[in-house]
PDB file of N, CA, C and O in Angstrom:
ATOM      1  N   UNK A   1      15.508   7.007  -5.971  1.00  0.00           N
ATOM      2  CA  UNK A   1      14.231   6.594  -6.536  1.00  0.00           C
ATOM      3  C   UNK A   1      13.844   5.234  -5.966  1.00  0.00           C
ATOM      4  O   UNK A   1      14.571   4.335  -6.389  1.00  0.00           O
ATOM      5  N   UNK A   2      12.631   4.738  -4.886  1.00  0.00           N
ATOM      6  CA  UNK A   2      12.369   4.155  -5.045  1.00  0.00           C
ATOM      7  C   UNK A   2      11.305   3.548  -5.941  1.00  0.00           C
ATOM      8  O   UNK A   2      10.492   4.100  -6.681  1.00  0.00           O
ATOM      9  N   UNK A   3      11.581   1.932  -5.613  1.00  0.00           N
ATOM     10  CA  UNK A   3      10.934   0.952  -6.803  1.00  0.00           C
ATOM     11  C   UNK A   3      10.139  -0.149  -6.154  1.00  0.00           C
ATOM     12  O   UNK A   3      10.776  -1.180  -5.939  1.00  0.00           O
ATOM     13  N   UNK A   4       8.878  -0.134  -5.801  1.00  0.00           N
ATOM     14  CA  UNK A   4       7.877  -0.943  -4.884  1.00  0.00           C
ATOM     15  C   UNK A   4       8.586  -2.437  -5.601  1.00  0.00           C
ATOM     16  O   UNK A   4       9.088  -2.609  -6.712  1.00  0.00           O
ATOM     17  N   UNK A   5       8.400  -3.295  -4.556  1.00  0.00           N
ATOM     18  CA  UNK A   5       8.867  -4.462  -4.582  1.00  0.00           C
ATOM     19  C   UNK A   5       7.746  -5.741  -3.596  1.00  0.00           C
ATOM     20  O   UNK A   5       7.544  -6.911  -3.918  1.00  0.00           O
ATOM     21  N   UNK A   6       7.379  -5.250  -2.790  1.00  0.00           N
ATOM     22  CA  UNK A   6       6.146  -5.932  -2.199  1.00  0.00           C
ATOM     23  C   UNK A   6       5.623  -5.424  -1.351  1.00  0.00           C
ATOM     24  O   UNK A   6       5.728  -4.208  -1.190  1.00  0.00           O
ATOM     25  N   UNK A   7       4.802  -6.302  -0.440  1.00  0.00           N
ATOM     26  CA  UNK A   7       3.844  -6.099   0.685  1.00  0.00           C
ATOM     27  C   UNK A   7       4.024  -7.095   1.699  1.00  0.00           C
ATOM     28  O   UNK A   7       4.348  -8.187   1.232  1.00  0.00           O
ATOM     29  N   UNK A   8       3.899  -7.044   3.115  1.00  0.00           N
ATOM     30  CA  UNK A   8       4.212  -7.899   3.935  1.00  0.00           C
ATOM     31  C   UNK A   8       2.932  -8.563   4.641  1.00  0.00           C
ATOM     32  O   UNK A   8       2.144  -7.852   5.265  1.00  0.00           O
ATOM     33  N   UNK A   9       2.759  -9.888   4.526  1.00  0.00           N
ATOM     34  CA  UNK A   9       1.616 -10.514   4.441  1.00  0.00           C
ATOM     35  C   UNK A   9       1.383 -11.534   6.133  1.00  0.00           C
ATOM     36  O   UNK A   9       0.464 -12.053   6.767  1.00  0.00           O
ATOM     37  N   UNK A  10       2.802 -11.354   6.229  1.00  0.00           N
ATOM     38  CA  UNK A  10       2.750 -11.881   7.706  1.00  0.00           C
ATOM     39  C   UNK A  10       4.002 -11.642   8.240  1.00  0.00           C
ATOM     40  O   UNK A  10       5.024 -11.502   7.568  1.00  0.00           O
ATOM     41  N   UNK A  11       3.893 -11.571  10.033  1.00  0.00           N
ATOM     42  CA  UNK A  11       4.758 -11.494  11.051  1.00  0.00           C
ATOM     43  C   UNK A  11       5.362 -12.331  11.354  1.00  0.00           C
ATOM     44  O   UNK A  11       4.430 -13.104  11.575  1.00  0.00           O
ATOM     45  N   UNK A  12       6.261 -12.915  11.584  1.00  0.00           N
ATOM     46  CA  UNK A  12       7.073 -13.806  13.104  1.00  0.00           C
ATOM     47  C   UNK A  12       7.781 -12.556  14.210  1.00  0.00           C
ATOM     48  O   UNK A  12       8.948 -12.186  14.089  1.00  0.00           O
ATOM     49  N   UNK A  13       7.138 -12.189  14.934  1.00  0.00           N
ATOM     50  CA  UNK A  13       7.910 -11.157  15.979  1.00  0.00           C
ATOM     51  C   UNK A  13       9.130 -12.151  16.750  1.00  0.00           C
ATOM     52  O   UNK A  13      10.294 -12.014  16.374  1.00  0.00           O
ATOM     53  N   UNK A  14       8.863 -12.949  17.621  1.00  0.00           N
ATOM     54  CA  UNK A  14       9.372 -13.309  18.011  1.00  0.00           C
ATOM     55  C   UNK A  14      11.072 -13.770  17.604  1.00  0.00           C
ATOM     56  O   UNK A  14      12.073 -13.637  18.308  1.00  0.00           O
ATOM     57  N   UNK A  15      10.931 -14.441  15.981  1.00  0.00           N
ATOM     58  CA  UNK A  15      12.350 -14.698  15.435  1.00  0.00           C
ATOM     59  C   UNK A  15      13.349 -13.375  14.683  1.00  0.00           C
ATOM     60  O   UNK A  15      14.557 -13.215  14.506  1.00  0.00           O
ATOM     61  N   UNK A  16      11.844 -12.410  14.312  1.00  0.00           N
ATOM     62  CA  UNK A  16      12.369 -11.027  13.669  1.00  0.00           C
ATOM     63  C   UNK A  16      12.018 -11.329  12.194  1.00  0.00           C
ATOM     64  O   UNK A  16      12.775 -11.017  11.275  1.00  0.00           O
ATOM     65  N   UNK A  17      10.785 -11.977  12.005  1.00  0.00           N
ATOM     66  CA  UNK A  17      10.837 -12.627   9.707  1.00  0.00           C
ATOM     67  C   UNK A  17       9.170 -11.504   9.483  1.00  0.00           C
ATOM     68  O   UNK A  17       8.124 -11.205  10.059  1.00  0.00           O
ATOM     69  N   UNK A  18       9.792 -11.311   8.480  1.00  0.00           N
ATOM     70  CA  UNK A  18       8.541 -11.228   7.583  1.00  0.00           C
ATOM     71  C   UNK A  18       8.374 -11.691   6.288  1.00  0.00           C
ATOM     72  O   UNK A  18       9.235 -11.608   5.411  1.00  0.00           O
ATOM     73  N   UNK A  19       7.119 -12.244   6.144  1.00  0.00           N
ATOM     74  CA  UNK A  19       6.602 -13.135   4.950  1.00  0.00           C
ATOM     75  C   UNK A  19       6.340 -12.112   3.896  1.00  0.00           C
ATOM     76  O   UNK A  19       5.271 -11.565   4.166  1.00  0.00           O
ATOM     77  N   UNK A  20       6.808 -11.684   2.936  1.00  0.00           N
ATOM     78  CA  UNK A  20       6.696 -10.591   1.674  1.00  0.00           C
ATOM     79  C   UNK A  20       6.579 -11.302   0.618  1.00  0.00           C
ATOM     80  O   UNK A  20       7.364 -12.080   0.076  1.00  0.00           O
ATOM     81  N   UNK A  21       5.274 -10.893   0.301  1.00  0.00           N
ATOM     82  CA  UNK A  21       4.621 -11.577  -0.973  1.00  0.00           C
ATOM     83  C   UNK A  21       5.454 -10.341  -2.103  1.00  0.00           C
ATOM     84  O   UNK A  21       5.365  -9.128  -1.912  1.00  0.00           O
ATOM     85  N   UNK A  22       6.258 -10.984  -3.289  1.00  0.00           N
ATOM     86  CA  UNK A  22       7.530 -10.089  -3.979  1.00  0.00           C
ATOM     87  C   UNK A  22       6.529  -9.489  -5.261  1.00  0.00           C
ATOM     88  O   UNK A  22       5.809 -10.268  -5.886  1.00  0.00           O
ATOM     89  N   UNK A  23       6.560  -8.416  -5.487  1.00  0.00           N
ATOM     90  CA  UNK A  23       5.967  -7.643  -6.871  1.00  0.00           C
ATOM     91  C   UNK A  23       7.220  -7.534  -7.912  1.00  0.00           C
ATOM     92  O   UNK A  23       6.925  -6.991  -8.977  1.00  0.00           O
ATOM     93  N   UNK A  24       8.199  -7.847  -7.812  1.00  0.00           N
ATOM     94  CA  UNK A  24      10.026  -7.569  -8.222  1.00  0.00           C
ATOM     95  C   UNK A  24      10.235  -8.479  -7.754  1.00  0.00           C
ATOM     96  O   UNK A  24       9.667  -9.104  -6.858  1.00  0.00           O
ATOM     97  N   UNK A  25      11.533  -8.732  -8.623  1.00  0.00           N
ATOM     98  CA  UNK A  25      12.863  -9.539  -7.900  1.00  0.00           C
ATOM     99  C   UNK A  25      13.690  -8.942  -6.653  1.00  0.00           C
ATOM    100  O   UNK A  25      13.728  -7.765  -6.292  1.00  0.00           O
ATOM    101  N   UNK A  26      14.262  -9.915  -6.159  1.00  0.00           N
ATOM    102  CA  UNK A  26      14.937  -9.184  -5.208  1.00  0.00           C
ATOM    103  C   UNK A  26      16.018 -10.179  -4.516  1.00  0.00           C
ATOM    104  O   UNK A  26      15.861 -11.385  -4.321  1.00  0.00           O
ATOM    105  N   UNK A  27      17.242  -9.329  -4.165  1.00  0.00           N
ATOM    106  CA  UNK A  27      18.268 -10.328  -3.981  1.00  0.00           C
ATOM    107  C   UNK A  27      19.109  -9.884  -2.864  1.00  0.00           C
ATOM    108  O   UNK A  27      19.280  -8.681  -2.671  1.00  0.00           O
ATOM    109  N   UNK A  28      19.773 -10.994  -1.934  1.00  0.00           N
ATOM    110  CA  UNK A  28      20.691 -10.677  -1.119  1.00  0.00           C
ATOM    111  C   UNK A  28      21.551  -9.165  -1.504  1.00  0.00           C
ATOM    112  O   UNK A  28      22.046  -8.892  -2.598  1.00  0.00           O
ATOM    113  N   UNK A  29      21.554  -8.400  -0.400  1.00  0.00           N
ATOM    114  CA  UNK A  29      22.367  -6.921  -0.493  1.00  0.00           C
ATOM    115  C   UNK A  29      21.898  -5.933  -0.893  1.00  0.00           C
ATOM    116  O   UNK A  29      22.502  -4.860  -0.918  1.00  0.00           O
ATOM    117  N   UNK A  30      20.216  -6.191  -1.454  1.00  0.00           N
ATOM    118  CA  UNK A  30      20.257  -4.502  -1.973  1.00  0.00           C
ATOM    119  C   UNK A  30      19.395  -4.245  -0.766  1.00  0.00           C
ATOM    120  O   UNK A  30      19.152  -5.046   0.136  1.00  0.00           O
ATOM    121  N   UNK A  31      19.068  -3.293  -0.859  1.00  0.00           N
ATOM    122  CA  UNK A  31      18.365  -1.775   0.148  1.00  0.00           C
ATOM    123  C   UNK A  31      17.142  -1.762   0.284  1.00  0.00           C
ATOM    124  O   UNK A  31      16.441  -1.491  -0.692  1.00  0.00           O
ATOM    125  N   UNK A  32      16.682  -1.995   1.290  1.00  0.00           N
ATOM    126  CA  UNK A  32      14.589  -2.026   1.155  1.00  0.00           C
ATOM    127  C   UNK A  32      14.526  -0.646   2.154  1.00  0.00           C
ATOM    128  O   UNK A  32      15.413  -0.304   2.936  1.00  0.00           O
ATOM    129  N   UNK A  33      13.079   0.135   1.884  1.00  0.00           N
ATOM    130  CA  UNK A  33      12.662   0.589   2.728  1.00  0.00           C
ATOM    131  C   UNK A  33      11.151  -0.012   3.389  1.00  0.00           C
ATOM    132  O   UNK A  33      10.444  -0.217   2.403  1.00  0.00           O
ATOM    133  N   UNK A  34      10.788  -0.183   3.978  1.00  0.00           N
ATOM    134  CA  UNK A  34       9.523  -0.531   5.027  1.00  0.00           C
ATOM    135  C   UNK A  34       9.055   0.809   5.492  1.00  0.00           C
ATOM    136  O   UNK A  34       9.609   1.655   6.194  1.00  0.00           O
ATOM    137  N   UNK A  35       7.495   0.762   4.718  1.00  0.00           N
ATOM    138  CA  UNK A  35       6.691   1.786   5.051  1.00  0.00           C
ATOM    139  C   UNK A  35       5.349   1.059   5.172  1.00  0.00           C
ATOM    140  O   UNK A  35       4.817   0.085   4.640  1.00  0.00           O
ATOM    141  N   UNK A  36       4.955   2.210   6.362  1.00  0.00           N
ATOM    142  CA  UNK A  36       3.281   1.814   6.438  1.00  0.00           C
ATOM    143  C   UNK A  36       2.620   2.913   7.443  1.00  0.00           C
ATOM    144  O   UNK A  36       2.851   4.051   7.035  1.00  0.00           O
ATOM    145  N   UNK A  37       1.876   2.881   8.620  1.00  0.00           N
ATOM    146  CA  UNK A  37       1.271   4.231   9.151  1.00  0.00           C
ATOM    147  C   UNK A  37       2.356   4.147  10.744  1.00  0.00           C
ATOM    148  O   UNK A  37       2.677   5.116  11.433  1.00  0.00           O
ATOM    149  N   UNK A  38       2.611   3.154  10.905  1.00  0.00           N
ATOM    150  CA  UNK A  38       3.644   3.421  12.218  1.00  0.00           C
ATOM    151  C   UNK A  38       5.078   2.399  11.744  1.00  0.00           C
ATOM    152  O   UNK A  38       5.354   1.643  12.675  1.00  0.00           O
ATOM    153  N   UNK A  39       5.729   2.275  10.906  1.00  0.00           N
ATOM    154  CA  UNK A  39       7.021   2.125  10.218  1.00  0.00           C
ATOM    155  C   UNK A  39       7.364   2.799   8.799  1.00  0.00           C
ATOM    156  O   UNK A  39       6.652   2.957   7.808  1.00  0.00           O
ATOM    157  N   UNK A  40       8.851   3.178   9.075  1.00  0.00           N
ATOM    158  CA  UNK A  40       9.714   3.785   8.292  1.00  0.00           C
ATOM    159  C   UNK A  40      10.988   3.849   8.591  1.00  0.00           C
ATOM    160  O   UNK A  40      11.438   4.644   9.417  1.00  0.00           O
ATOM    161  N   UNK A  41      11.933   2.709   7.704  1.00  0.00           N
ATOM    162  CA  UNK A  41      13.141   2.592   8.367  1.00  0.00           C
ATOM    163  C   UNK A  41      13.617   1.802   6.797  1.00  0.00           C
ATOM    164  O   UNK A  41      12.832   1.206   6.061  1.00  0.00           O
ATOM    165  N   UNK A  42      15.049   1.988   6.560  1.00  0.00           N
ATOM    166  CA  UNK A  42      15.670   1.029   5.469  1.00  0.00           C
ATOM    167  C   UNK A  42      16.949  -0.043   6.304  1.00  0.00           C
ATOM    168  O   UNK A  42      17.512  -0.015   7.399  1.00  0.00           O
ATOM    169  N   UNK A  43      16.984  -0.751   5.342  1.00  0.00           N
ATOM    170  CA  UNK A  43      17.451  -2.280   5.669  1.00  0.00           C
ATOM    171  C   UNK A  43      18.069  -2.950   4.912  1.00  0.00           C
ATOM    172  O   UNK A  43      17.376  -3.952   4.731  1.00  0.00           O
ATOM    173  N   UNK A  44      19.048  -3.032   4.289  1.00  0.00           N
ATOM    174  CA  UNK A  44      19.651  -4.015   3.667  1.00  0.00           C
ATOM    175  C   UNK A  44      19.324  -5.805   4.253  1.00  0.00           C
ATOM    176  O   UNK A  44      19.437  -6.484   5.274  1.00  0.00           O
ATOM    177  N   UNK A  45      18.783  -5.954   2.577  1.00  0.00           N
ATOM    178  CA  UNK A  45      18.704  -7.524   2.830  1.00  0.00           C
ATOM    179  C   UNK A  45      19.698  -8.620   3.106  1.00  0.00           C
ATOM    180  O   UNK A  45      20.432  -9.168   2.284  1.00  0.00           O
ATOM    181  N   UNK A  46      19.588  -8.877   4.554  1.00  0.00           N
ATOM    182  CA  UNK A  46      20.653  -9.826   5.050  1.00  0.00           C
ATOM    183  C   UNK A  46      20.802 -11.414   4.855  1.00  0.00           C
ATOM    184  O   UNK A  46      21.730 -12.221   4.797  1.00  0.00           O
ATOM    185  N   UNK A  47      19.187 -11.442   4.772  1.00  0.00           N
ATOM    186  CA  UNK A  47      18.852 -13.275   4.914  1.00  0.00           C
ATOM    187  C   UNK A  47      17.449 -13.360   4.707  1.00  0.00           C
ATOM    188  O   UNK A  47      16.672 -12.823   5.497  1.00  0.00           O
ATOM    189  N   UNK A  48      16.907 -14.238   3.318  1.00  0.00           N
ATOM    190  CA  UNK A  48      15.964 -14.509   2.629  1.00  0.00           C
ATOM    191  C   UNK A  48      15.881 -15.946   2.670  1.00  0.00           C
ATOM    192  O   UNK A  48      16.891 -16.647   2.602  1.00  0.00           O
ATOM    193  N   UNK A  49      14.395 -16.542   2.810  1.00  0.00           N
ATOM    194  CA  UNK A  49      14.200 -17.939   3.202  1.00  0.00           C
ATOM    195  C   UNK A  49      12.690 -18.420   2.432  1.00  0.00           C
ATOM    196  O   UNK A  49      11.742 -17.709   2.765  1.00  0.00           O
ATOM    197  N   UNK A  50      12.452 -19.245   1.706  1.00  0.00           N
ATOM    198  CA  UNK A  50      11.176 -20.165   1.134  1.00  0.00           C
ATOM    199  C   UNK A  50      11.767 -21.448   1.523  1.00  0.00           C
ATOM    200  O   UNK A  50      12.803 -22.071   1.291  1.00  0.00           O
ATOM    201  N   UNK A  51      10.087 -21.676   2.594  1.00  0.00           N
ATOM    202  CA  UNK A  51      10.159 -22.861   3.251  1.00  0.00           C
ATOM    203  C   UNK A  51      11.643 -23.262   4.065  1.00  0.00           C
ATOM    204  O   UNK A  51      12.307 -24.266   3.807  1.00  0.00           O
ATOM    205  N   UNK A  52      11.883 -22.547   4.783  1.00  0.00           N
ATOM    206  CA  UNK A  52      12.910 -22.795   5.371  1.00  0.00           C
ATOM    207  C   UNK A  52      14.465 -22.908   4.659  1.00  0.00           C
ATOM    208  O   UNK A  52      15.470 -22.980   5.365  1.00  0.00           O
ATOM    209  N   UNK A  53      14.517 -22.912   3.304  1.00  0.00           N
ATOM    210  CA  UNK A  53      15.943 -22.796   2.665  1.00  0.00           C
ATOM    211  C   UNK A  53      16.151 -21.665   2.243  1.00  0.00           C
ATOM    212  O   UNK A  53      15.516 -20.933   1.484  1.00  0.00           O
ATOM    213  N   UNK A  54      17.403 -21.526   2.962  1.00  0.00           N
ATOM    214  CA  UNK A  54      17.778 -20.098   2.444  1.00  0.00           C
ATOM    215  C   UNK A  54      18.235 -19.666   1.201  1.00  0.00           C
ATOM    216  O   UNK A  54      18.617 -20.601   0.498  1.00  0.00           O
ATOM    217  N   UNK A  55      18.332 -18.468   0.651  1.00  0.00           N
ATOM    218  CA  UNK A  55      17.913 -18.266  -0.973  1.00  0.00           C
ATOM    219  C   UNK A  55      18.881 -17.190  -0.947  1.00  0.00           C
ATOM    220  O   UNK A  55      19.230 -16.671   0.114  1.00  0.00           O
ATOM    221  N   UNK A  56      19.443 -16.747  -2.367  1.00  0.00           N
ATOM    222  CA  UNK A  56      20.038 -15.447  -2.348  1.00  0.00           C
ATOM    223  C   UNK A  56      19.233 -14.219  -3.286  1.00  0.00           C
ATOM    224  O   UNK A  56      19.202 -13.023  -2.996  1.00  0.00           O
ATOM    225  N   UNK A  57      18.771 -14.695  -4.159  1.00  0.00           N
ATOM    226  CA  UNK A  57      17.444 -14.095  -4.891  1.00  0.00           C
ATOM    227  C   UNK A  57      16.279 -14.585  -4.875  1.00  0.00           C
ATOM    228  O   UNK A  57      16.249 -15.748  -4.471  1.00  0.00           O
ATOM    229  N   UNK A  58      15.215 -14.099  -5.189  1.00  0.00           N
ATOM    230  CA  UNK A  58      13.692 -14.672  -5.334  1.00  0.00           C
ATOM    231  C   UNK A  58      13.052 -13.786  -6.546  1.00  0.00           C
ATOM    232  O   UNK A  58      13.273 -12.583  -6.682  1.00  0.00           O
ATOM    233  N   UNK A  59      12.544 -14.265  -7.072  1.00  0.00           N
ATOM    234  CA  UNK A  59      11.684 -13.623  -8.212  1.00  0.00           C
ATOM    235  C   UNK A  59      10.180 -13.339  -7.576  1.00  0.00           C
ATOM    236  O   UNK A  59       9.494 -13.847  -6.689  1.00  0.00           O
ATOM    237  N   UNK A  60      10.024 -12.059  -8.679  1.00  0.00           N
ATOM    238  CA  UNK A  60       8.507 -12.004  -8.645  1.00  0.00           C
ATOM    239  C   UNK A  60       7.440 -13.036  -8.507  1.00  0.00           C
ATOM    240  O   UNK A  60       7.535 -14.125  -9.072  1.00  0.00           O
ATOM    241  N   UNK A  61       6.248 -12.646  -7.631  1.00  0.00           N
ATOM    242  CA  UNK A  61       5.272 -13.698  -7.572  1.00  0.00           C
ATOM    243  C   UNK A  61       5.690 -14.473  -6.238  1.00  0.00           C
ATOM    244  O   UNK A  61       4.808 -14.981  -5.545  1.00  0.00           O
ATOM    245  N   UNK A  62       6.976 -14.558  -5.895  1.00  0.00           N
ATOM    246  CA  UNK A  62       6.857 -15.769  -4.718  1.00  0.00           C
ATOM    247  C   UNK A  62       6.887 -14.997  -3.503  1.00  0.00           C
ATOM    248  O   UNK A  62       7.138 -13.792  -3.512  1.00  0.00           O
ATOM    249  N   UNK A  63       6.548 -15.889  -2.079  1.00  0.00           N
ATOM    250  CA  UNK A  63       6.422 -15.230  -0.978  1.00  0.00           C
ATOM    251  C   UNK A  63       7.876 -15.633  -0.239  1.00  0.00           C
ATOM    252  O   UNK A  63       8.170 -16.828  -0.222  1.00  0.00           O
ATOM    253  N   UNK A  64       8.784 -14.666   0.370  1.00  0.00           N
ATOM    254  CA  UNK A  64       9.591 -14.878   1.418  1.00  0.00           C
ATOM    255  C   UNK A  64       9.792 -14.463   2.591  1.00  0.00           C
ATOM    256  O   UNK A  64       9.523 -13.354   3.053  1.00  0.00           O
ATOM    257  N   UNK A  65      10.281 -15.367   3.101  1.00  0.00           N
ATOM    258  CA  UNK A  65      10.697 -14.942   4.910  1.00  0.00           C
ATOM    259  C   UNK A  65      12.233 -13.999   4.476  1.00  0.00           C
ATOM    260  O   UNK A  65      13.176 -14.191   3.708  1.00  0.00           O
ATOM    261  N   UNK A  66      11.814 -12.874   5.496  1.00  0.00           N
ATOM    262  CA  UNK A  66      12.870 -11.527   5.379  1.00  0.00           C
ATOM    263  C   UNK A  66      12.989 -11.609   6.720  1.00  0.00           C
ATOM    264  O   UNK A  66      12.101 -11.740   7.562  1.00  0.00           O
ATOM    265  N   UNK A  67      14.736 -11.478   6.918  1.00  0.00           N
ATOM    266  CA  UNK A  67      15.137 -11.054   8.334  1.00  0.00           C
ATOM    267  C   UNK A  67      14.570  -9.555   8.488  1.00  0.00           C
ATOM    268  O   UNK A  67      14.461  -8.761   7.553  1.00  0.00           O
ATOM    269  N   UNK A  68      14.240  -9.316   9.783  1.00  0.00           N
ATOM    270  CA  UNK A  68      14.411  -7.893   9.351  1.00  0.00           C
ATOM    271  C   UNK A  68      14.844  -6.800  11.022  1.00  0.00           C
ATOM    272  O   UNK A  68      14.852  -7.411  12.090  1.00  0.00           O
ATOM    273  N   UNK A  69      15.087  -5.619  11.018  1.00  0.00           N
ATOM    274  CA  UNK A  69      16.159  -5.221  11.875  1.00  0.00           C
ATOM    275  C   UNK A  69      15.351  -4.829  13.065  1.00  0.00           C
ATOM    276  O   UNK A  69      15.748  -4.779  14.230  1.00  0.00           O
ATOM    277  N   UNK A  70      13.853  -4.489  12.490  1.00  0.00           N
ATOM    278  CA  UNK A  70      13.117  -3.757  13.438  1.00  0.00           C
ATOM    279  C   UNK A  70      11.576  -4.484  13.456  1.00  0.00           C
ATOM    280  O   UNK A  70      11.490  -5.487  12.747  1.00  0.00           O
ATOM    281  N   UNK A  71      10.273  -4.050  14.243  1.00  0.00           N
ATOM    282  CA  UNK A  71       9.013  -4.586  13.846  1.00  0.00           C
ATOM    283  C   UNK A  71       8.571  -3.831  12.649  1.00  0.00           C
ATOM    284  O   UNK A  71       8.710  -2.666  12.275  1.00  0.00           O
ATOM    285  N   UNK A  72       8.057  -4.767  12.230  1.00  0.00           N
ATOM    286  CA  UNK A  72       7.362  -4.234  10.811  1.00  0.00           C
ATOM    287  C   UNK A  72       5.614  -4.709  11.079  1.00  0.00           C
ATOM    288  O   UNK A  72       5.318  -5.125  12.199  1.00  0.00           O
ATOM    289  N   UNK A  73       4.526  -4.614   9.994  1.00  0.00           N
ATOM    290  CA  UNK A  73       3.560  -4.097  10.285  1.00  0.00           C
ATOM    291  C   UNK A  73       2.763  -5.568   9.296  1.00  0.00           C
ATOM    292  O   UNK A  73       3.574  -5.934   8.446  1.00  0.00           O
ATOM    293  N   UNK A  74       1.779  -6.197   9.258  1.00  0.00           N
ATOM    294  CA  UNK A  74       1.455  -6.615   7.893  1.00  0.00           C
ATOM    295  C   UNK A  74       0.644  -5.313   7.393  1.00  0.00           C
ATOM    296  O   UNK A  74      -0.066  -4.455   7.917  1.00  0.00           O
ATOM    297  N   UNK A  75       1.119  -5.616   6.113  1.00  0.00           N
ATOM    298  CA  UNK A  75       0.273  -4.321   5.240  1.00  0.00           C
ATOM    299  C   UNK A  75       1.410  -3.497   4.807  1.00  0.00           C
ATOM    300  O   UNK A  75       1.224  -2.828   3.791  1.00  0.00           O
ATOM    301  N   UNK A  76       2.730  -3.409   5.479  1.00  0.00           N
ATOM    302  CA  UNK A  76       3.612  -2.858   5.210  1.00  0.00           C
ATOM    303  C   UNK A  76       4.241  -2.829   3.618  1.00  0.00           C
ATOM    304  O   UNK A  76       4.258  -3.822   2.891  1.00  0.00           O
ATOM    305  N   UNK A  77       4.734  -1.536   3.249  1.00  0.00           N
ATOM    306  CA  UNK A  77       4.792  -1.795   1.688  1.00  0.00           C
ATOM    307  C   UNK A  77       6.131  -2.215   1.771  1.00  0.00           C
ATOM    308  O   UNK A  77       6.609  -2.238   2.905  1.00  0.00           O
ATOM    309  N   UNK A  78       7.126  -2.684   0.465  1.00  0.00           N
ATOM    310  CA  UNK A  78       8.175  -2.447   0.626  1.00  0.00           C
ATOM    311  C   UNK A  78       8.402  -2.243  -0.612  1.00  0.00           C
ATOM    312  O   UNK A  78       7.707  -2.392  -1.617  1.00  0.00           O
ATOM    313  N   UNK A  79       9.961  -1.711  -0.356  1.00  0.00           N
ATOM    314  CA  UNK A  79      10.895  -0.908  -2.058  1.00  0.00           C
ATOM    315  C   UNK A  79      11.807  -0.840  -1.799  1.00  0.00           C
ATOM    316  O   UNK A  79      12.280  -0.555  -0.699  1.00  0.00           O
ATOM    317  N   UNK A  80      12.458  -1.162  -3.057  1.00  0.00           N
ATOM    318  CA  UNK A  80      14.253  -1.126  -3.241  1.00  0.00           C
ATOM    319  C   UNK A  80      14.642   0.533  -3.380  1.00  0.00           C
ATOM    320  O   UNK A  80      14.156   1.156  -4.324  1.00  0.00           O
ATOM    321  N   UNK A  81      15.375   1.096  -2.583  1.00  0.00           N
ATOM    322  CA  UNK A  81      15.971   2.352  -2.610  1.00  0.00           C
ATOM    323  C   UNK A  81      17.149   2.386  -3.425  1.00  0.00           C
ATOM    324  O   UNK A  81      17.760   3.411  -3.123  1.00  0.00           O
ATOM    325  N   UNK A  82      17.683   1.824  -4.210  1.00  0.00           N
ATOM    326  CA  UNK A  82      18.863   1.972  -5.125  1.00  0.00           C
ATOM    327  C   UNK A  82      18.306   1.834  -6.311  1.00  0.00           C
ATOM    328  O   UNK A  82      18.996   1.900  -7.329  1.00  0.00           O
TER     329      UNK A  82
END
């Protein structure tokens, strides 16, 4: 079952981040999937960042930088698969 958790509001291609404005909490280790019209792939969360410090959870409402494995899209949804 997934459980929507946010939307991705901006790119860094170059370092591999995306900026995900959070609808949920969300914390180092659990399971995202990334969907949108040309991505679909899951990912365990490796490394989460506001303003440059790295974090192990984030609550709802705030925006974070997400490592992530592949390109992702802005507009992209995301959700916890566990």
């Amino acid at each position: 079952m997934e459980k929507p958790v946010g939307k991705v509001t901006h790119i860094f291609p170059k370092i591999g981040v995306a900026v995900v404005a959070l609808s949920d909490d969300l914390k180092v280790g659990e399971e995202l999937r990334f969907k949108g019209p040309h991505t679909d792939f899951t990912q365990k969360v490796t490394s989460m960042q506001i303003e440059h410090t790295a974090i192990t959870t984030a609550a709802r409402g705030q925006q974070i930088g997400l490592k992530v494995d592949r390109d992702v899209k802005v507009g992209d949804l995301v959700s916890k698969t566990g």
